[in-house]
Backbone and ligand atoms as CSV (ligand in chain L), in Angstrom:
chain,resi,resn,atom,element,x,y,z
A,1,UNK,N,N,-144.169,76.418,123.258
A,1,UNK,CA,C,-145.325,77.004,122.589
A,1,UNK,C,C,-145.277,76.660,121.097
A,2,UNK,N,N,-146.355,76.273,120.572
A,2,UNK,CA,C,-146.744,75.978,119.345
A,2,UNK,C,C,-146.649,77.182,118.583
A,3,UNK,N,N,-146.232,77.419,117.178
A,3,UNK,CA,C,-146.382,78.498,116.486
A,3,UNK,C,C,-148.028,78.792,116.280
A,4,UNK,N,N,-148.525,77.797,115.750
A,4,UNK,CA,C,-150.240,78.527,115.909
A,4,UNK,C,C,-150.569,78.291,117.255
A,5,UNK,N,N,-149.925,78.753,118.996
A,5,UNK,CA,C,-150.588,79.053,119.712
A,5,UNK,C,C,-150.850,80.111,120.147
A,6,UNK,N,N,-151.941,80.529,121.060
A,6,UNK,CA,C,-152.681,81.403,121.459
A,6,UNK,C,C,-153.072,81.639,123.140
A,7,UNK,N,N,-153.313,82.489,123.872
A,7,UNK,CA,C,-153.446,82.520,125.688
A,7,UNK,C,C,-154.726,83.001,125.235
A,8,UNK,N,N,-155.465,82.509,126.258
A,8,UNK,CA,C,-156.669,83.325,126.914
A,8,UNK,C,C,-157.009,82.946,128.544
A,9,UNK,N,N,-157.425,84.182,128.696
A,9,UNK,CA,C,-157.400,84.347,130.229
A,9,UNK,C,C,-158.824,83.268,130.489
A,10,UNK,N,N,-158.452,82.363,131.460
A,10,UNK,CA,C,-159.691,81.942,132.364
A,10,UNK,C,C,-160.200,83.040,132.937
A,11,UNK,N,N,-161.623,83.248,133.179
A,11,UNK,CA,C,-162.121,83.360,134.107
A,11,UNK,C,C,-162.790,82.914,134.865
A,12,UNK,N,N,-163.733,84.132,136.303
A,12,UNK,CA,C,-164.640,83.301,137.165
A,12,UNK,C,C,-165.466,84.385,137.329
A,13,UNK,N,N,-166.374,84.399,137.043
A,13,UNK,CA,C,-167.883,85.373,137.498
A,13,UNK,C,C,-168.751,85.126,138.382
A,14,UNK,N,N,-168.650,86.129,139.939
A,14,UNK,CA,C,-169.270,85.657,140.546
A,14,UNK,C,C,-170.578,86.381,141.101
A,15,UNK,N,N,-171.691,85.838,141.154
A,15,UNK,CA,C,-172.281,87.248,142.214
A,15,UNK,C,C,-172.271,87.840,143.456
A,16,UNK,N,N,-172.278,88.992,143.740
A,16,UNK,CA,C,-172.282,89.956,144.350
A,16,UNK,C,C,-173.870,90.669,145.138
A,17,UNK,N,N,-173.305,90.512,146.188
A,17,UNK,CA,C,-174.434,91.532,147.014
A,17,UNK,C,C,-174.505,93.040,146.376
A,18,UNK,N,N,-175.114,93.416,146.011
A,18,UNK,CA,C,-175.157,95.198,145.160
A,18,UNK,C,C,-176.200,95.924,146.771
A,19,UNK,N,N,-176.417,97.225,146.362
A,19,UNK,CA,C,-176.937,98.165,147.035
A,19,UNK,C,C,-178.654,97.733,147.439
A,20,UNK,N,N,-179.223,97.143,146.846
A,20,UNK,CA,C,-180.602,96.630,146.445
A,20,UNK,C,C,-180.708,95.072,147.166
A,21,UNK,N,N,-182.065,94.623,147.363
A,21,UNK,CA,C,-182.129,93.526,147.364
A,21,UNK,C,C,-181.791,92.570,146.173
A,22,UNK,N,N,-180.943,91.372,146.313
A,22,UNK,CA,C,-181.422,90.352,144.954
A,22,UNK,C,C,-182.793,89.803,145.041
A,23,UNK,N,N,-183.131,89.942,143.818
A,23,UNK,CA,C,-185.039,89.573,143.245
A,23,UNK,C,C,-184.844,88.325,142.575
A,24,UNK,N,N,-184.080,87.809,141.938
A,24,UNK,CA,C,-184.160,86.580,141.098
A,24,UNK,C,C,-183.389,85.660,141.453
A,25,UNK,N,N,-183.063,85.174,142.826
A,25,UNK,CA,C,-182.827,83.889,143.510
A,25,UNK,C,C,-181.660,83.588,142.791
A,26,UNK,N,N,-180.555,84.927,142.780
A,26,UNK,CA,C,-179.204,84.494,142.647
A,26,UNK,C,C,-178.704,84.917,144.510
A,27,UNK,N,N,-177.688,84.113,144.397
A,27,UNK,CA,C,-176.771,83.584,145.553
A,27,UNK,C,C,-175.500,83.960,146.109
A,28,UNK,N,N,-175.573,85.588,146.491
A,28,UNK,CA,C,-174.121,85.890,146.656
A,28,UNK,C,C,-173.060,84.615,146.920
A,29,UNK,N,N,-171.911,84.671,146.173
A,29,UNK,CA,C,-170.533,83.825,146.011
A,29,UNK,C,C,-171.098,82.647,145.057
A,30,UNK,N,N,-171.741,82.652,144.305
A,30,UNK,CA,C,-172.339,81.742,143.617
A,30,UNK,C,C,-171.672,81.932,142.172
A,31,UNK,N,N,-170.723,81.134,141.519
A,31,UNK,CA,C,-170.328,81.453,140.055
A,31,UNK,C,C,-170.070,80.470,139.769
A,32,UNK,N,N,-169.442,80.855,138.246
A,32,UNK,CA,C,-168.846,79.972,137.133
A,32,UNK,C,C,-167.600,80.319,136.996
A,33,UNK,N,N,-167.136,79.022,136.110
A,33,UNK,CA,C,-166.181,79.730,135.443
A,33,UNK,C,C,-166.306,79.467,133.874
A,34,UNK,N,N,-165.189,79.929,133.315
A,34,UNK,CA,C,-164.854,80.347,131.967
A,34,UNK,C,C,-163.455,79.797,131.442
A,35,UNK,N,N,-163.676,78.905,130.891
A,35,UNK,CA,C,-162.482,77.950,130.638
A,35,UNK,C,C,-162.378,77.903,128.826
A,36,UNK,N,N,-161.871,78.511,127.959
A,36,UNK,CA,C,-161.738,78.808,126.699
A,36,UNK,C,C,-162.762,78.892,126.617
A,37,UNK,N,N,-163.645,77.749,125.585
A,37,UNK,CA,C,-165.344,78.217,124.760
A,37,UNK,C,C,-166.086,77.567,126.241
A,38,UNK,N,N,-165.461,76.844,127.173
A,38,UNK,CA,C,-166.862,76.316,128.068
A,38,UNK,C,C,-166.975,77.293,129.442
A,39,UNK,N,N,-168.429,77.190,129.521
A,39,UNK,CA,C,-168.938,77.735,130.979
A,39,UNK,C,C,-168.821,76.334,131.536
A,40,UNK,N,N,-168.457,76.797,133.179
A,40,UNK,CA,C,-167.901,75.521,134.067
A,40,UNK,C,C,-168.857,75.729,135.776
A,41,UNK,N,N,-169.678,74.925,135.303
A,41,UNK,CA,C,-171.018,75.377,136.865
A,41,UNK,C,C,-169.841,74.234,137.953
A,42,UNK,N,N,-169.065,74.256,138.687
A,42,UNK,CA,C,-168.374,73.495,139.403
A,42,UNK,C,C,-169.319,72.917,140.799
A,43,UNK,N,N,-170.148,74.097,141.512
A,43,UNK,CA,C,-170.564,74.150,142.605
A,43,UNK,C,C,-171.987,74.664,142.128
A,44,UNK,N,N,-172.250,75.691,141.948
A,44,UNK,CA,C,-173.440,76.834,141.493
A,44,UNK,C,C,-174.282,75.377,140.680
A,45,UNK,N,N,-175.404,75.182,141.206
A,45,UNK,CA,C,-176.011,74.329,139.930
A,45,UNK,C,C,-176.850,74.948,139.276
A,46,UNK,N,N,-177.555,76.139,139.713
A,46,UNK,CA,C,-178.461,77.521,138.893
A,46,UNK,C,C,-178.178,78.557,138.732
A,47,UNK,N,N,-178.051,79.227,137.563
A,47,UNK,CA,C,-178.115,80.148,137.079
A,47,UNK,C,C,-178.859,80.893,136.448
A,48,UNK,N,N,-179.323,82.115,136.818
A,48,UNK,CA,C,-180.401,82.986,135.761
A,48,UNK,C,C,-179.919,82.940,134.487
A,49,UNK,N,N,-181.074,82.574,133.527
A,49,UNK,CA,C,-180.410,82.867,131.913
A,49,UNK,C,C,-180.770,84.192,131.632
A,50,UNK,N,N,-181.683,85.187,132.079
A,50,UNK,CA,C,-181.364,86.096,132.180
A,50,UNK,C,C,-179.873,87.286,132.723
A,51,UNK,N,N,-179.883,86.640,133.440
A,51,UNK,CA,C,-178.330,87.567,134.105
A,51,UNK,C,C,-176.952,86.586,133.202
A,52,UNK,N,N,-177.156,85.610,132.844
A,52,UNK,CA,C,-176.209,84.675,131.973
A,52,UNK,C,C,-176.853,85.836,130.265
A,53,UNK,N,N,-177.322,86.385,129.804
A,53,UNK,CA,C,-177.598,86.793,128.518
A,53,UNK,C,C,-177.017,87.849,128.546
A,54,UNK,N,N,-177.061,88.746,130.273
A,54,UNK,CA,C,-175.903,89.721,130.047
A,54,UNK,C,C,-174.567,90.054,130.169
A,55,UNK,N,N,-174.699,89.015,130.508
A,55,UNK,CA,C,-172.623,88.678,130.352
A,55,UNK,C,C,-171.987,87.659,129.411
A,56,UNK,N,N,-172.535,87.138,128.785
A,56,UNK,CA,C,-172.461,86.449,127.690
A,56,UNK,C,C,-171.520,87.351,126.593
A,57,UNK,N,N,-171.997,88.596,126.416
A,57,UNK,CA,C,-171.319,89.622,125.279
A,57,UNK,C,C,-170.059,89.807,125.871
A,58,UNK,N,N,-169.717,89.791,127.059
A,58,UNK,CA,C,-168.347,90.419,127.811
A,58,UNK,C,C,-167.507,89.374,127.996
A,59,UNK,N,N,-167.935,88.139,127.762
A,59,UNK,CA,C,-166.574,87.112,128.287
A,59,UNK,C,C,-165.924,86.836,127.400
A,60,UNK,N,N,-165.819,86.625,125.594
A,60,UNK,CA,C,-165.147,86.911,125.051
A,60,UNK,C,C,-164.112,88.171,125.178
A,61,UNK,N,N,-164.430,88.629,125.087
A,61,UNK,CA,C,-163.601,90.427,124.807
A,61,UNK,C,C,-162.807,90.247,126.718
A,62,UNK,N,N,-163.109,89.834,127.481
A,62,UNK,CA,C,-162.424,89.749,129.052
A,62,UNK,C,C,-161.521,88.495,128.744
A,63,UNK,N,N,-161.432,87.701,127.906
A,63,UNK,CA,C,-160.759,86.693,127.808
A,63,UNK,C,C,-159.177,86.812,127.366
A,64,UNK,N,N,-159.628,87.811,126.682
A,64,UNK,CA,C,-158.402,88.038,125.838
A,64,UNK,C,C,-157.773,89.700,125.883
A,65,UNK,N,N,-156.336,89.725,125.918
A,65,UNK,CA,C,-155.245,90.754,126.413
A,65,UNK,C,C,-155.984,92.037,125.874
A,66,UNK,N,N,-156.142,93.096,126.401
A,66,UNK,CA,C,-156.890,94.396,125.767
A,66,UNK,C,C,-155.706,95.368,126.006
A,67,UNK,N,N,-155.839,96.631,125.319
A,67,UNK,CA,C,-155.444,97.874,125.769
A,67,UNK,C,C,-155.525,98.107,127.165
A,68,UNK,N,N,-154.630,98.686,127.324
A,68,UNK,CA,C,-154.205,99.242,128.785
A,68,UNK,C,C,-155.073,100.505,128.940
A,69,UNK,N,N,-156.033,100.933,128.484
A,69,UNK,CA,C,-157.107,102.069,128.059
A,69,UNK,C,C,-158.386,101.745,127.825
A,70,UNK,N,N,-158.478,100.689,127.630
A,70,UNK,CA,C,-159.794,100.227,127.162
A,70,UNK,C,C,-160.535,99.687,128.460
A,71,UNK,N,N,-161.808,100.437,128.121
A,71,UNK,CA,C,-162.734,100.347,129.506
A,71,UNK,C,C,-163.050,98.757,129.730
A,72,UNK,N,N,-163.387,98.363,128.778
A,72,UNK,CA,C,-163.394,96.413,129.163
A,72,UNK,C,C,-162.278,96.217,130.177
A,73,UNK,N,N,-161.060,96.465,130.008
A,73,UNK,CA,C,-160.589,95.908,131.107
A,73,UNK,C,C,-160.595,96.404,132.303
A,74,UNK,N,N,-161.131,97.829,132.361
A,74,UNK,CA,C,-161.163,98.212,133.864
A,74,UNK,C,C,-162.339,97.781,134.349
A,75,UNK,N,N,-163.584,97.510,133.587
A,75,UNK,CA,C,-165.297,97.477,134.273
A,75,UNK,C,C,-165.102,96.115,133.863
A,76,UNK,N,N,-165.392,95.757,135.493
A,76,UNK,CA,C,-165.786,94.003,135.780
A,76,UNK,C,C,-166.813,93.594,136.765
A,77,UNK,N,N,-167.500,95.044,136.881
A,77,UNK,CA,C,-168.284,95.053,137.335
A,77,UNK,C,C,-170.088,94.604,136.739
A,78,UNK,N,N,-170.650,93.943,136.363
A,78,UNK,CA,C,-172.081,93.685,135.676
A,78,UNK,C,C,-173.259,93.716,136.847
A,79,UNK,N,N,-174.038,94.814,135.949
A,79,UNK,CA,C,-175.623,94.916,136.729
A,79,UNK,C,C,-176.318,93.707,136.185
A,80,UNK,N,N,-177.141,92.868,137.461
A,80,UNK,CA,C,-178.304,92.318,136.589
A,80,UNK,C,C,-179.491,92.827,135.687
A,81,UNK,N,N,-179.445,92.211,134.587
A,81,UNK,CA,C,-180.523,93.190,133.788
A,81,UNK,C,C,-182.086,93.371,134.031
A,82,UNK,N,N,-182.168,92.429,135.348
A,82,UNK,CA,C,-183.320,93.394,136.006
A,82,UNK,C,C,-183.216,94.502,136.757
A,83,UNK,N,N,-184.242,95.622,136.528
A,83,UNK,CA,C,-183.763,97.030,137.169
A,83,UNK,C,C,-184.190,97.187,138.251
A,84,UNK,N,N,-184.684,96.020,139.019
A,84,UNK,CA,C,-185.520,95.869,140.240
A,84,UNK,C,C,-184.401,95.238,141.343
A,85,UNK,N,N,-183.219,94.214,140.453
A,85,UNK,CA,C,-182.677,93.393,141.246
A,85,UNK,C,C,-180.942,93.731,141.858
A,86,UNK,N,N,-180.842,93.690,142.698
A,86,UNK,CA,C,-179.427,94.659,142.995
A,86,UNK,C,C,-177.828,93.962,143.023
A,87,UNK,N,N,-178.371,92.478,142.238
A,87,UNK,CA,C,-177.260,91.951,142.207
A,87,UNK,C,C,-176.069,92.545,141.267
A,88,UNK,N,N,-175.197,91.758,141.462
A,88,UNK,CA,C,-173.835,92.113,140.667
A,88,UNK,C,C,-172.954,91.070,140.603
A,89,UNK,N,N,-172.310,91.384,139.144
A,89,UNK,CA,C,-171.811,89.616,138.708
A,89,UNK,C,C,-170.405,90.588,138.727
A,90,UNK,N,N,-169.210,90.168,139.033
A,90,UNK,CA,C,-167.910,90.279,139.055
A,90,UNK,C,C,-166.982,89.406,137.755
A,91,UNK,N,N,-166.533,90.007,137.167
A,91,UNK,CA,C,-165.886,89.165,136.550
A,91,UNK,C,C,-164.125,89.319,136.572
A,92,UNK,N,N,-163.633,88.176,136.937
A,92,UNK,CA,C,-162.316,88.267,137.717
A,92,UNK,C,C,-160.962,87.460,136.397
A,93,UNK,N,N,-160.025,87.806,135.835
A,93,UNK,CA,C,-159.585,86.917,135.358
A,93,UNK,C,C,-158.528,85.996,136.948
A,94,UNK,N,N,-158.687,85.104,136.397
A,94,UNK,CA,C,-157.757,83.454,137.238
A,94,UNK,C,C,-156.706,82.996,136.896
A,95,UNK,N,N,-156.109,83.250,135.644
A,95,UNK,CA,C,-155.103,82.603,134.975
A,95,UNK,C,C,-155.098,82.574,133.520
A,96,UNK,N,N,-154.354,81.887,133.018
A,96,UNK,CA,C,-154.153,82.295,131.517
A,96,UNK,C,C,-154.334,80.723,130.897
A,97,UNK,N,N,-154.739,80.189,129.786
A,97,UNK,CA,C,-154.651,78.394,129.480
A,97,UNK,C,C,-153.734,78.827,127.633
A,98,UNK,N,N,-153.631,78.035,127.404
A,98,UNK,CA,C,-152.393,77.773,125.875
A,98,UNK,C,C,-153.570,76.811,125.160
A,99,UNK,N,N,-154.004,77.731,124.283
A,99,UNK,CA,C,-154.773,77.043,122.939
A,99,UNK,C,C,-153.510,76.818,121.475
A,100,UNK,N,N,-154.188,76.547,120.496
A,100,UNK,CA,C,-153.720,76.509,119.059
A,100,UNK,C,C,-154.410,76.196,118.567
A,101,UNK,N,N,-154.458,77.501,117.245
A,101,UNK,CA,C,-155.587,77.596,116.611
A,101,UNK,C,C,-155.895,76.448,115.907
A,102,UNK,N,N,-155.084,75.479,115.599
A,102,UNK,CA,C,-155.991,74.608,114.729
A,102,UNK,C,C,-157.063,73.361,115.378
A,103,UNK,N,N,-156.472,73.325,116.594
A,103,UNK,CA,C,-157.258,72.609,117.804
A,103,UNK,C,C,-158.782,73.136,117.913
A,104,UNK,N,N,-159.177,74.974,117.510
A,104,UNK,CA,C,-159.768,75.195,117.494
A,104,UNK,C,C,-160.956,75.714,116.694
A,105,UNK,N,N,-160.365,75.516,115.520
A,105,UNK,CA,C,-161.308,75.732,113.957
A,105,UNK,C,C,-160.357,74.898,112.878
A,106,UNK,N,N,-161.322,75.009,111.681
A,106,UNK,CA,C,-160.401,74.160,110.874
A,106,UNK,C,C,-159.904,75.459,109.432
A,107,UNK,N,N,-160.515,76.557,110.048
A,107,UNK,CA,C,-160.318,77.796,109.102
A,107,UNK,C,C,-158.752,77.721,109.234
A,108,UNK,N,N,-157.874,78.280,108.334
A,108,UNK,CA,C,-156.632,78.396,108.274
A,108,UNK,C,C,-155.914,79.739,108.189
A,109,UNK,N,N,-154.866,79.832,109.388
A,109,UNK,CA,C,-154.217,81.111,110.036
A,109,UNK,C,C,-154.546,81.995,107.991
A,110,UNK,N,N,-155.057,83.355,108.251
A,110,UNK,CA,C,-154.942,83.945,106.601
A,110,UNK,C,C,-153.327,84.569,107.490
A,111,UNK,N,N,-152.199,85.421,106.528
A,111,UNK,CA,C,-151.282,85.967,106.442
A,111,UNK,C,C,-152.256,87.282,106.475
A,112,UNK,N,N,-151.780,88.239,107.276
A,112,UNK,CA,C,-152.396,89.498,107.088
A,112,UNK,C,C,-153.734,89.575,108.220
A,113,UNK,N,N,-153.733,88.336,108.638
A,113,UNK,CA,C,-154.824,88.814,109.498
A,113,UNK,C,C,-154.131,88.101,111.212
A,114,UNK,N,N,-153.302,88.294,111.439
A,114,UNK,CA,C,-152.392,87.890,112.776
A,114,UNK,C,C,-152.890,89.099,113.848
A,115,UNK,N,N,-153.471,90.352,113.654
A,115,UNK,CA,C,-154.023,91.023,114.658
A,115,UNK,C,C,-152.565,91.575,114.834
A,116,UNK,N,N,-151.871,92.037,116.098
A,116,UNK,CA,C,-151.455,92.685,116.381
A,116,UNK,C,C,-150.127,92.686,115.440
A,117,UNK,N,N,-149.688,91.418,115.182
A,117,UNK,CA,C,-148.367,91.159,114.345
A,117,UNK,C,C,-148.064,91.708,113.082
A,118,UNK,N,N,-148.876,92.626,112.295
A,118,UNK,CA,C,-148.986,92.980,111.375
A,118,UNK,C,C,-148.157,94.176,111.050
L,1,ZN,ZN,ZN,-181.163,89.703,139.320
């Protein structure tokens, strides 16, 4: 491991049959994944950008190690943000990948801002 490296969890988000019919021609077992900054359509070639706008806010913050308390890591569960449509997106972590930060910005580590190391 590199001194400026870093883990983040892959993930894979998939949809889900919910209680309701699906309305917007998503595809139970139909996902992505989440590979550092890229979304990865492997199989799935459509996706709602609607139901993609509401999980967009959560895959950062699911990527990376949380409190053992913190509701992000227990709810991986996502409603589609239509209130008509009964799907449900799962979001699963898969594994962990080895970044370093300078691979990934050209901003430079500040002292004092290491997050937990402090
Ligand atoms: Zn939907």
């Amino acid at each position: 491991m590199s001194p400026d490296s870093f883990e983040l969890y892959d993930l894979k988000v998939e949809v889900i049959a919910g209680e309701k019919p699906m309305v917007c021609g998503h595809q139970a077992g139909d996902f992505f994944l989440v590979e550092g900054e890229n979304l990865v359509f492997d199989s799935t070639r459509r996706f709602s950008m609607y139901a993609l706008s509401a999980l967009l806010p959560l895959l950062p913050a699911k990527q990376r190690p949380l409190d053992r308390n913190d509701w992000m890591l227990s709810d991986s569960l996502i409603a589609c943000p239509d209130p008509n449509c009964g799907a449900r997106f799962r979001i699963t972590r898969i594994g962990k990948r080895v970044f370093r930060h300078g691979e990934c910005t050209v901003v430079p580590i500040t002292p004092g801002e290491k997050g937990d190391l402090q």
